[in-house]
C-alpha positions in Angstrom: -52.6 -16.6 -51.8 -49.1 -16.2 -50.4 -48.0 -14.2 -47.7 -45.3 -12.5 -46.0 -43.8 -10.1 -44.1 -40.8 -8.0 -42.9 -38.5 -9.1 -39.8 -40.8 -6.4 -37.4 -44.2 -7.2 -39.4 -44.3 -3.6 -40.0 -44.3 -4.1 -43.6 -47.1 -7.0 -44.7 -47.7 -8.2 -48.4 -49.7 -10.7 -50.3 -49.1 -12.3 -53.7 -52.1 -13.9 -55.6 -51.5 -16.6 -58.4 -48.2 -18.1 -59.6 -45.0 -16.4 -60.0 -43.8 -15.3 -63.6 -40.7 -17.2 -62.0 -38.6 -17.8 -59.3 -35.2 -17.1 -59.2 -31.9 -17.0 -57.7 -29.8 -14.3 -58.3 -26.1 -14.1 -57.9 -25.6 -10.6 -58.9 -23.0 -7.9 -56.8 -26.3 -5.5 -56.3 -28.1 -8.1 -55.0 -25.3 -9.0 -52.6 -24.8 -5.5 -51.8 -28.3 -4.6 -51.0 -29.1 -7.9 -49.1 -25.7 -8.5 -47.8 -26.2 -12.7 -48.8 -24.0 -14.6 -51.3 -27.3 -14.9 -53.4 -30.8 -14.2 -53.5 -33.7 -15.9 -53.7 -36.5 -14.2 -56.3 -40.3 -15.0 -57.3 -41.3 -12.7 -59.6 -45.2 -11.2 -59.7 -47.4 -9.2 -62.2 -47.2 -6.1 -59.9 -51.0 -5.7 -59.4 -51.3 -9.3 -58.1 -49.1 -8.1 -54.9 -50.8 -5.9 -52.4 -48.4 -4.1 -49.9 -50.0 -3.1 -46.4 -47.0 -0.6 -44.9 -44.9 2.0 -46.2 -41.5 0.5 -47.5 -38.6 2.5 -47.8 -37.3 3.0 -51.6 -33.7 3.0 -53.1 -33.0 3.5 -56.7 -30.2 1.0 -56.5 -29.6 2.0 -60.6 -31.0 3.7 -63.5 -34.0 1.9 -63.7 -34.3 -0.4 -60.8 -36.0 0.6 -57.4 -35.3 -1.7 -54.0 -37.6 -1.3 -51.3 -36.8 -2.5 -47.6 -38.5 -1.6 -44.3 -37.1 1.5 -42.9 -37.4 -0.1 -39.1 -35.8 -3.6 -39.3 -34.8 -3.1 -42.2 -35.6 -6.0 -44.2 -35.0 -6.2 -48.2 -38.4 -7.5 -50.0 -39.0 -6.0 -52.9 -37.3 -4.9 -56.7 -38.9 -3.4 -59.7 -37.4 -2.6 -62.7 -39.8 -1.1 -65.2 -37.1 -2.2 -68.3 -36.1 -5.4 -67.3 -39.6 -6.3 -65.9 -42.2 -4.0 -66.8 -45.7 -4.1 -64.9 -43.9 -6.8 -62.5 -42.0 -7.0 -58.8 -39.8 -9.4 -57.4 -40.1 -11.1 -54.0 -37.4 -11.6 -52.1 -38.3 -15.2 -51.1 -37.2 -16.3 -48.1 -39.8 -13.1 -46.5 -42.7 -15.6 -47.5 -44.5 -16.4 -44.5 -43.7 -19.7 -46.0 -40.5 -19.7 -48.0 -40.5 -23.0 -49.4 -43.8 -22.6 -51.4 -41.8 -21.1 -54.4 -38.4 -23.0 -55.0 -36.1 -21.1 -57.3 -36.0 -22.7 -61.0 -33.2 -21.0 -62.2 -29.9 -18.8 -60.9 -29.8 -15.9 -63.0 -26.8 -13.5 -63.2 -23.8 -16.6 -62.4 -21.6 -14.5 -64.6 -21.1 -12.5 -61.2 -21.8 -15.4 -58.9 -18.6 -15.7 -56.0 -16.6 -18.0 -57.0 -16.8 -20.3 -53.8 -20.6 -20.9 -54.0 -20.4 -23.8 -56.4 -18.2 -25.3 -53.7 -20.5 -25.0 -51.0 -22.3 -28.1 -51.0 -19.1 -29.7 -50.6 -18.7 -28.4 -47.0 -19.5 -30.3 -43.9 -23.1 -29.5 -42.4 -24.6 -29.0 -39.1 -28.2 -29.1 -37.8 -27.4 -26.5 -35.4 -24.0 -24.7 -34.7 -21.1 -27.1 -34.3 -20.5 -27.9 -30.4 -16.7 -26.8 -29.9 
């Protein structure tokens, strides 16, 4: 069973059984809505995930439906009943544990920013840089 939670815990969810997939997206609505370069996925048969809380919902397009808590406002879920009927995605990194389902893919690199395949390149830091 994995768990997880909005920023304010006003929204609480679990996820039973294994993901369909994890993913990370690199799409311009997903950068929009979570304002991150990308996005990490797992994606669940929707009646495996059980949502304690009221999430807000915003039909980001024709057919897909984002859902974020209306008081921290925290992005955690997508459906998209033609892209992936009966199923919702996870944003990952709201696991209570967010390493338990690495991504296994990038999906949508056709829109990915240009400087993320770069990034591993750049100097890194434990903590903010002293100075």
């Amino acid at each position: 069973m994995l768990t997880g939670k909005c920023q304010c815990g006003a929204i609480r969810y679990e996820a039973s059984g294994d993901p369909i997939y994890s993913a990370v997206c690199h799409c311009a609505d997903c950068r929009a809505s979570t304002g991150a370069p990308l996005t990490g996925w797992a994606l669940f048969p929707q009646d495996a995930v059980k949502i304690e809380g009221q999430p807000v919902l915003y039909k980001s397009s024709e057919h897909a439906t984002r859902q974020f808590c209306g008081t921290c406002g925290t992005s955690l879920f997508y459906t998209n009943p033609v892209a992936f009927a009966g199923a919702i995605d996870i944003l990952s990194a709201t696991l209570d544990d967010p390493t338990a389902i690495p991504p296994q893919v990038h999906v949508q690199v056709a829109e990915a920013l240009p400087w993320v395949a770069a990034m591993d390149g750049l100097p890194k830091f434990d903590r903010y840089p002293e100075g």
